[in-house]
LOBAKE-790854 format. One record per residue (C-alpha): y, x, z; residue in one letter. Coordinates in steps of 0.5 Angstrom, whole numbers, plus 500, padded with zeros to 3 digits. Example, Ala and Ser with C-alpha at 12.3 -4.5 7.8 and 13.67 -1.06 7.14 Angstrom:
491525516a
498527514s
! end
This chain:
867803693x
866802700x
862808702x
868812699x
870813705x
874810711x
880810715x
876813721x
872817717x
876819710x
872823706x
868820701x
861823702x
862823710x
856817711x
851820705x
851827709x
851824716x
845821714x
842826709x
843831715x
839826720x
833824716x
836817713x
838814707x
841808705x
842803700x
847797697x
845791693x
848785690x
844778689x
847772686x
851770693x
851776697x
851783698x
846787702x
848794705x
843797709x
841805712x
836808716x
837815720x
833818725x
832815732x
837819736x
843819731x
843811730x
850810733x
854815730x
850813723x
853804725x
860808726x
861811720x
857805717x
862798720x
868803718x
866799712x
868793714x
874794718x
878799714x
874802708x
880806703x
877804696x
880810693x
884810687x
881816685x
874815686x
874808681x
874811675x
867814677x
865808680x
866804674x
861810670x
855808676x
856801675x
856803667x
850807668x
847802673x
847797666x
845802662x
839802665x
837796664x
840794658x
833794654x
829790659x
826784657x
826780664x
834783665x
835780657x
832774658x
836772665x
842774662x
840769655x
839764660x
846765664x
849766657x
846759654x
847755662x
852749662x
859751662x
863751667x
857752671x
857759676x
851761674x
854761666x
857768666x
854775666x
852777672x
851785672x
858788670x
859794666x
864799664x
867793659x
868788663x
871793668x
875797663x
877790659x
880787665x
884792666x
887792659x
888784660x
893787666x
889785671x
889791678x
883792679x
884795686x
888790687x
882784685x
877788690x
882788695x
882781695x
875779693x
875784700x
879781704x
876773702x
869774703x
869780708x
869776715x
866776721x
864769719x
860770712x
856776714x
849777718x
847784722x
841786723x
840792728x
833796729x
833802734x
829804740x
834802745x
834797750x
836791747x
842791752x
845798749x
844795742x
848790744x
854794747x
854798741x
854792736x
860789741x
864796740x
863798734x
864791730x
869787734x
874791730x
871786723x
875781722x
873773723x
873768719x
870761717x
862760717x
858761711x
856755707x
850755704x
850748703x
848745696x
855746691x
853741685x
850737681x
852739674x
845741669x
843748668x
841748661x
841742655x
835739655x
829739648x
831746646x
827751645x
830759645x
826764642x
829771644x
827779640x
823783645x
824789646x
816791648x
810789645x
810782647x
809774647x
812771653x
813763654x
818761660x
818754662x
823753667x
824746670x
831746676x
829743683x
834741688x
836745693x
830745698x
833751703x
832746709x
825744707x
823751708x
817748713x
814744709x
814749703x
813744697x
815748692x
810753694x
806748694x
806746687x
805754685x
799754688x
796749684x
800750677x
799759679x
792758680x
787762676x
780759678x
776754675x
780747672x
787751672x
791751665x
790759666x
782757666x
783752660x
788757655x
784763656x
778759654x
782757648x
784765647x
791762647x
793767653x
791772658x
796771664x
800767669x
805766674x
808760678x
813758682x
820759685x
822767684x
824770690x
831772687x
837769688x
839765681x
831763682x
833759690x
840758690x
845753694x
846750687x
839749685x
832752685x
829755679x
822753678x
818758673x
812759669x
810765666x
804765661x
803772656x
800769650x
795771645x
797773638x
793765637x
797763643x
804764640x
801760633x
799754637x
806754642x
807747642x
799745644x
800751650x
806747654x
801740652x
797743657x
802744662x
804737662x
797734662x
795738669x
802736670x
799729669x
793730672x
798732679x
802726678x
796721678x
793725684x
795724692x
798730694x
792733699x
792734705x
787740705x
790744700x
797744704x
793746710x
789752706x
796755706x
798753712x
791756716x
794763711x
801763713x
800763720x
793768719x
799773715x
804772720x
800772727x
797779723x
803781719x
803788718x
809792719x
814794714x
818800714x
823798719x
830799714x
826795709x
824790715x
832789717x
834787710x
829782710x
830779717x
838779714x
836776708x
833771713x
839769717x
842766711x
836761710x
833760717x
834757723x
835762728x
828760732x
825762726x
828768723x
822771725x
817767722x
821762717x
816765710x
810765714x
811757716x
808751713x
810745718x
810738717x
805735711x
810731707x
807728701x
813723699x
817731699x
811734694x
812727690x
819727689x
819735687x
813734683x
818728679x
823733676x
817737672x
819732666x
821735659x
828733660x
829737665x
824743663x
827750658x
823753653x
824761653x
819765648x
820773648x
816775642x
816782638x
814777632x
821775631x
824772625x
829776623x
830774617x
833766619x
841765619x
840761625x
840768629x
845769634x
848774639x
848775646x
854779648x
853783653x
846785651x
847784645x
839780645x
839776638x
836769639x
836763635x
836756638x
832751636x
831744637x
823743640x
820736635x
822730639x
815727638x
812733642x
818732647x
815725647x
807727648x
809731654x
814725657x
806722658x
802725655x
795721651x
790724654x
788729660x
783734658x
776734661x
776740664x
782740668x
781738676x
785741683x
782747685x
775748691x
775750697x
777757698x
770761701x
775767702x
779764708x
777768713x
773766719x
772772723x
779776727x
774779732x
777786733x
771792732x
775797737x
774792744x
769797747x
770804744x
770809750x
776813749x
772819748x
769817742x
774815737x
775818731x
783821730x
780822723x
776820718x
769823719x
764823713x
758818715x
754817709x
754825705x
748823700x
747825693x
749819690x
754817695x
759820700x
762815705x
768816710x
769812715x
775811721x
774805725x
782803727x
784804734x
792804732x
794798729x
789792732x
789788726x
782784722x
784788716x
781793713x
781798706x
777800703x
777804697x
772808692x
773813686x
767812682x
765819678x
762816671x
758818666x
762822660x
767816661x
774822659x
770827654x
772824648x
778820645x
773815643x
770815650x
777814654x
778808649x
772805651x
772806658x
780802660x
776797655x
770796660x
775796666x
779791662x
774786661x
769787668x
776784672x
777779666x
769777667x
770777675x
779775675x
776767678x
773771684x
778776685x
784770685x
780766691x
780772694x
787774692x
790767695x
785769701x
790775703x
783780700x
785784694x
782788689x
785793684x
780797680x
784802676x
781807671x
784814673x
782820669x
775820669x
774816675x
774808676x
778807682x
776801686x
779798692x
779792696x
784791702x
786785707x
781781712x
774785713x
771778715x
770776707x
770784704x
763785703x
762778701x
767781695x
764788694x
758784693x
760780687x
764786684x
758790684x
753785681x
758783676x
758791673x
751791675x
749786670x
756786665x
755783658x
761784655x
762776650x
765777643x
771772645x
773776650x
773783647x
777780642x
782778646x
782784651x
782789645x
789784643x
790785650x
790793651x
793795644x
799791646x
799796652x
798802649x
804800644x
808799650x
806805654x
813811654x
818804652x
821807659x
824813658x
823815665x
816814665x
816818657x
819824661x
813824667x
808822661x
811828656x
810833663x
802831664x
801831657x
803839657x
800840665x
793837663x
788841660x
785835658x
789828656x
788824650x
795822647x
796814647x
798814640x
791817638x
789812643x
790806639x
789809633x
781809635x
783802639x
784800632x
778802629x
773799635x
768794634x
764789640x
758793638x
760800639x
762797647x
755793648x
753800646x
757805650x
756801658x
750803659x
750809658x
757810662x
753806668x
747810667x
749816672x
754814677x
757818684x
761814689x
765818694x
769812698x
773811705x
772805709x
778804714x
780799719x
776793723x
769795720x
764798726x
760804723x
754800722x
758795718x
760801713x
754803713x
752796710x
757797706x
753804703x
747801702x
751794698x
752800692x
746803693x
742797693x
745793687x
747799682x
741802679x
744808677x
742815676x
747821681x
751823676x
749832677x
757836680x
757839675x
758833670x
763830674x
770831670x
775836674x
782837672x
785843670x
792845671x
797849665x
798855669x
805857666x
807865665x
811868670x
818868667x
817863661x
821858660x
818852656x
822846653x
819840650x
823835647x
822829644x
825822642x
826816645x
820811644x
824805643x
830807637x
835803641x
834806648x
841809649x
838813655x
836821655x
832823661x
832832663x
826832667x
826840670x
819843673x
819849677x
811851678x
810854685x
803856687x
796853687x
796848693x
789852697x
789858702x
792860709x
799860708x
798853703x
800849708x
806853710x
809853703x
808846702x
813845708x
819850705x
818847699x
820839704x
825843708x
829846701x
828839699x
831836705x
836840705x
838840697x
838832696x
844830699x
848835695x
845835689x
846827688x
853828690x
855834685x
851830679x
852823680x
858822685x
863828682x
860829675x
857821673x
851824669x
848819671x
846813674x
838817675x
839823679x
834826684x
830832686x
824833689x
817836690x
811835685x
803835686x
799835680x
792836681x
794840687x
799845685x
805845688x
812844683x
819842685x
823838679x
830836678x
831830675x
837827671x
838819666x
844819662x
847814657x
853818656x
852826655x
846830651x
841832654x
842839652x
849838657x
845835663x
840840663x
846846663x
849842669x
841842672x
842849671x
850850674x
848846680x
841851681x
845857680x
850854686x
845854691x
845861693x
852860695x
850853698x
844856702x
847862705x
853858707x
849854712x
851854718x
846854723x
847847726x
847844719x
839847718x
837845725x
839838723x
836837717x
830843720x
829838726x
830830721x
824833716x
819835723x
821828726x
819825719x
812829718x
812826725x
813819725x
807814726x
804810719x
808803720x
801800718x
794801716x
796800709x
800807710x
795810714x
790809709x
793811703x
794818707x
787819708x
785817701x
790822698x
787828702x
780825699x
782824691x
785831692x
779834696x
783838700x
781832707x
787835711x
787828714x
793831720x
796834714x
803832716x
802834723x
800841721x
807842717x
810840722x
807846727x
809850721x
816848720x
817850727x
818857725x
821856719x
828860717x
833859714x
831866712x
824863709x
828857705x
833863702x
827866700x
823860697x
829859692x
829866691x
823867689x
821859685x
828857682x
832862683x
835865675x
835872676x
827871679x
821876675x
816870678x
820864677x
817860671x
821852668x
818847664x
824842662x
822835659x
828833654x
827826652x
833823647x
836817647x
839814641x
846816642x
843824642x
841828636x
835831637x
837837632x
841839638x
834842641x
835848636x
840850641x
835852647x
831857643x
838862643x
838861650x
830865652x
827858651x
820857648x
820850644x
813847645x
811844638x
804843638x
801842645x
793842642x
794850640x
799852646x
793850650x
787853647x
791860648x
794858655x
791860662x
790854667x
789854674x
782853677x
779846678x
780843686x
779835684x
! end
């Protein structure tokens, strides 16, 4: 209600459009005790966007008229999550709290709980107002400015703009109470809405917001969190009772507030986890012993401690609006001295502080959450959860479990605190101290061009950080041409990170990261953070994959693993639209469904068989990035060449992607229901093809598309979602699948059809002639000048910078100033040329205009509907395997 408007600037949309017309955007969120509003906007036009903005906070209007549509955004905004399991399991949690405790409520708000307190008599508008004028005060708010202006400026603009906000008493963030969060020995078991067994054993801590320096809590996750040898991680997966976890006090407001902290373990069980539940939590409380009798060490604190003060003294810069939220955030917690560094801090070893946490992690003050699929329907125990409607059933866990957990027996012999950690890095020299000038790279630059490997390499001369990225797209021998090959394949991946997880976790803790990704036919590698330890990692990896002999064991639990993966692929209707429209643009794409099936079927013997011959013919094409001097990348080339006995997989056997290229004129349709029968969502998806990114004018058209996009962003929010309330989702914007160009509109509605979201899509098209030509010329240089100075404004950070070049190299395109170029072009771009972009692509009445729409139904929609479009010259698309064997497809560039 806020940004509808103000006293000095009423019209409802004023500060949307400013910043849409200045290259920003801007946000606005509630945590569990305070609300964060937050913009960005080009350079220049920072004062004018903090006037609109700090109207906000001295005279907002808080339209009568525009309430009813704002209930339907926050509606829409619930309905978003309402399938959710970690949304589902918060609200069970503040649904079962103590009563009379603040956290014992429903913490979302919704179009119900709005609209029921109106009918109760309740002024809506009067209750915002006053919740406005209680909490709206100089006294309760932190503001966080970055710009390019002396600091001075700065200042005198802050004292201009918001001496106008009222002042007030001074926040206090001190502890409130005193009373339990939950009952203790109980065991709650919720109905998931994803494939899943989930236990969450949660233990409430005091408020520990004064002892940010010491960190105990952090602490305690490090040690209970750790996946190396001797953890409960190790020792439950030994036992095929579980495949991950996760520990420690979450970073979300509920989880450290100023009524207690909230510490969680998160362990994804195995189907034999979920039968022996009990035993599982036996062996966090025998770790939880073993701490207890354990002296808290001093060496591990300074462990984390040496990495906090690394990270900070190398942190690597946010994007600046990300930045002020978080330094916002910051000044509710920190003392003013470390505002800055408060997170990165561990001072003041206390082991009387770690002991004193460490005593609440007993079963009277623990709570058990168990979110299964396997669950019993059946019992009259179940409950409901009102808002979410989530059944659940409470049980009582056996006194003589909470009895042996209490103290228990024996600790298994396995279990010990972790070693030192090898991956801490040494090393912080930087490479670039003695490069002249002359000789510095602005781009990557090709130093290994050999059959079995390809090496790009760009020393960092921007960012001086001891980092670096490194990132490899391994070709694989037949590893995506067949069903039964890309099956095999995500399993391989899968059990190679399961084989190496103890390795890569130390290096994880060390600020030294791996992923390893199956992407198409291709194994995507990257290793990323501190260089010194890097080719120690690579080395490790690559004699793991070298010399990898799958176990039974593990294949069993990993084949559990990766059904449950596929079953849950498409829950999100979101991700089911992007996943519906890849299905029909690829040439080849093996449908998740079929994958299973294959799963299914699979034996460990059929693994053993297939490895080696996906490793027997290999090509590496990789970037290295960062503080590595070129011999030192070179290094990095011979590490690949000297430890993987590999053939070079020939060109003309590596798989290249192939692009349905849709008729000019055509109009196709895929609809499909939701994944999930209780998914109330519907998602249009529209998806306008432009041309195959490749020849002279490529980069010319790249940036009109950018330019229209700009332009037609702020418009297309405002009529779908502001005016119209489709709903909570509504965005536009260019797509690049296998380098061809496309634009997309896409809309999520838990209210209209997609039959009528996708004639709003249509409307809101055909108005863009009118809204085009009516631009006025100041209008176009604004949003013309906004996306130049984007293209043109400095990666924040190498890992930006990185992932630039990386996509020129997966794309094979390597135009690594891309950005640059566009801006050159856009320089003598028109608004003649955007008019006839539009005209030409999306414009109804187009010979060449060609649309692919992705209709997903959520459960409040009939899908018999879809019938309707064939009146309307649309194709439905039935059967995709015989579309594609008579369809034409671009040719393959990567």
């Amino acid at each position: 209600m806020l940004f509808m408007g103000s006293s000095e600037f009423p019209d409802e949309n004023e500060y949307d459009s400013y910043l849409s017309k200045h290259g920003g955007s801007s946000n606005a969120f509630t945590e569990t005790e305070y609300t964060c509003y937050h913009f960005e906007v080009k350079r220049e036009y920072l004062k004018g966007a903090l006037d609109r903005f700090s109207q906000f906070f001295v005279s907002p209007l808080v339209k009568a008229e525009a309430m009813g549509r704002e209930i339907l955004a926050v509606d829409s905004e619930f309905n978003q999550v309402l399938q959710s399991d970690s949304c589902r399991l918060y609200q069970l949690q503040s649904h079962t709290c103590s009563q009379g405790h603040p956290l014992n409520r429903f913490t979302w708000g919704n179009k119900k709980s709005l609209v029921d307190a109106m009918g109760s008599g309740i002024n809506l508008r009067e209750e915002i107002l006053q919740m406005y004028t209680t909490n709206y005060h100089g006294g309760m708010m932190k503001l966080v400015i970055i710009g390019g202006e002396p600091l001075d400026i700065l200042e005198g603009w802050t004292m201009e703009l918001f001496s106008n906000v009222k002042a007030g008493p001074l926040l206090d963030m001190s502890p409130k109470t005193d009373m339990p969060f939950w009952r203790s020995g109980k065991l709650y078991k919720l109905e998931a809405v994803r494939d899943v067994h989930s236990l969450c054993l949660s233990w409430t801590l005091p408020c520990l917001h004064k002892e940010y320096m010491k960190k105990p809590e952090d602490y305690l996750a490090h040690l209970l969190g750790h996946e190396g040898k001797g953890s409960v991680l190790c020792f439950l997966k030994a036992k095929g009772w579980a495949s991950s976890l996760s520990a420690g006090v979450g970073t979300g407001g509920a989880q450290c507030s100023s009524y207690a902290y909230i510490f969680e373990m998160s362990i994804r069980l195995t189907d034999s986890g979920l039968k022996n539940l009990y035993e599982v939590i036996s062996a966090v409380y025998q770790y939880i012993k073993l701490l207890k009798q354990s002296e808290p060490q001093e060496w591990i604190f300074k462990e984390l401690q040496d990495i906090g003060y690394m990270e900070f003294r190398f942190a690597e810069e946010q994007p600046p609006d990300d930045y002020a939220v978080d330094l916002a955030e910051n000044m509710l917690y920190y003392s003013e001295k470390h505002i800055v560094s408060g997170e990165y801090i561990y001072e003041g070893w206390d082991p009387e502080l770690v002991k004193h946490v460490l005593s609440f992690f007993h079963p009277d003050n623990m709570r058990v959450d168990v979110l299964s699929k396997s669950f019993d329907k059946h019992s009259q125990a179940i409950q409901c959860e009102p808002w979410f409607g989530t059944q659940y059933i409470e049980e009582d866990i056996p006194s003589s479990f909470m009895e042996s957990w209490r103290n228990p027996a024996q600790i298994d012999d396995t279990f010990h605190l972790p070693r030192k950690n090898e991956f801490i890095p040494g090393d912080f020299n930087p490479r670039n101290a003695n490069i002249p000038k002359p000789l510095r790279d602005d781009n990557p630059r090709c130093i290994v061009d050999e059959p079995f490997i390809k090496l790009w390499y760009k020393m960092d001369m921007t960012f001086n950080v001891p980092r670096a990225n490194t990132y490899f797209f391994i070709s694989v021998k037949d590893g995506y041409s067949s069903l039964e090959n890309s099956v095999l394949t995500d399993l391989f991946a899968n059990l190679l990170k399961d084989e190496l997880n103890e390795v890569l976790y130390q290096a994880y803790v060390a600020k030294l990261e791996t992923s390893l990704s199956v992407v198409g036919s291709n194994l995507e590698l990257k290793l990323y953070g501190y260089n010194d330890k890097l080719p120690i990692l690579l080395s490790s990896i690559l004699a793991a994959s070298q010399s990898f002999s799958p176990k039974s064991d593990r294949f069993e639990v990993i084949k559990e693993d990766l059904e449950r993966a596929y079953k849950n692929t498409n829950m999100k209707p979101m991700s089911h639209s992007a996943y519906l429209r890849l299905q029909v643009l690829r040439e080849i794409f093996w449908d998740v469904d079929e994958k299973l099936e294959v799963l299914i079927k699979l034996t460990f013997s059929d693994l053993v068989a297939y490895v080696p011959k996906l490793l027997s013919q290999l090509h590496i094409e990789g970037l290295c990035h960062g503080n590595l001097s070129v011999d030192e990348a070179m290094n990095i080339s011979k590490i690949f060449r000297n430890t993987l006995s590999a053939q070079t997989l020939p060109d003309e056997a590596r798989h290249g992607e192939r692009v349905f290229c849709i008729p000019n004129g055509t109009d196709f349709v895929r609809s499909a229901r939701v994944k999930n029968e209780l998914e109330e969502n519907s998602v249009v998806e529209v998806y306008f093809p432009v041309e195959q990114d490749i020849g002279k004018d490529a980069t010319r058209l790249r940036a009109i598309t950018d330019l229209f996009s700009n332009i037609i962003e702020e418009p297309c929010f405002d009529q779908l979602r502001t005016k119209e309330q489709l709903g909570y989702t509504v965005d536009s914007s260019p797509r690049m699948t296998y380098r061809v160009l496309a634009y997309c509109f896409r809309v999520m509605s838990s209210k209209y059809s997609p039959i009528y979201v996708q004639s709003r899509i249509d409307n809101f098209i055909d108005g863009l002639s009118a809204l085009l030509d009516g631009l006025d010329e100041e209008t176009f240089e604004h949003h013309r000048s906004g996306l130049i100075a984007d293209k043109l404004e400095k990666d924040p950070s190498l890992s930006y910078q990185t992932a630039d070049y990386w996509s020129q190299i997966v794309d094979r395109r390597y135009m690594f100033d891309m950005s640059k170029l566009e801006a050159e072009e856009l320089r003598t771009v028109r608004k003649e040329d955007v008019i006839s972009w539009y005209n030409t692509y999306i414009k109804p009445s187009s010979p060449k205009r060609r649309r692919l729409a992705i209709h997903v139904y959520g459960c409040n929609s009939d899908i018999a509907e879809a019938a309707k479009l064939q009146e309307q010259s649309w194709i439905a698309i039935d059967d995709v395997k015989s579309l594609k064997k008579s369809s034409q497809f671009y040719s393959s560039l990567c």
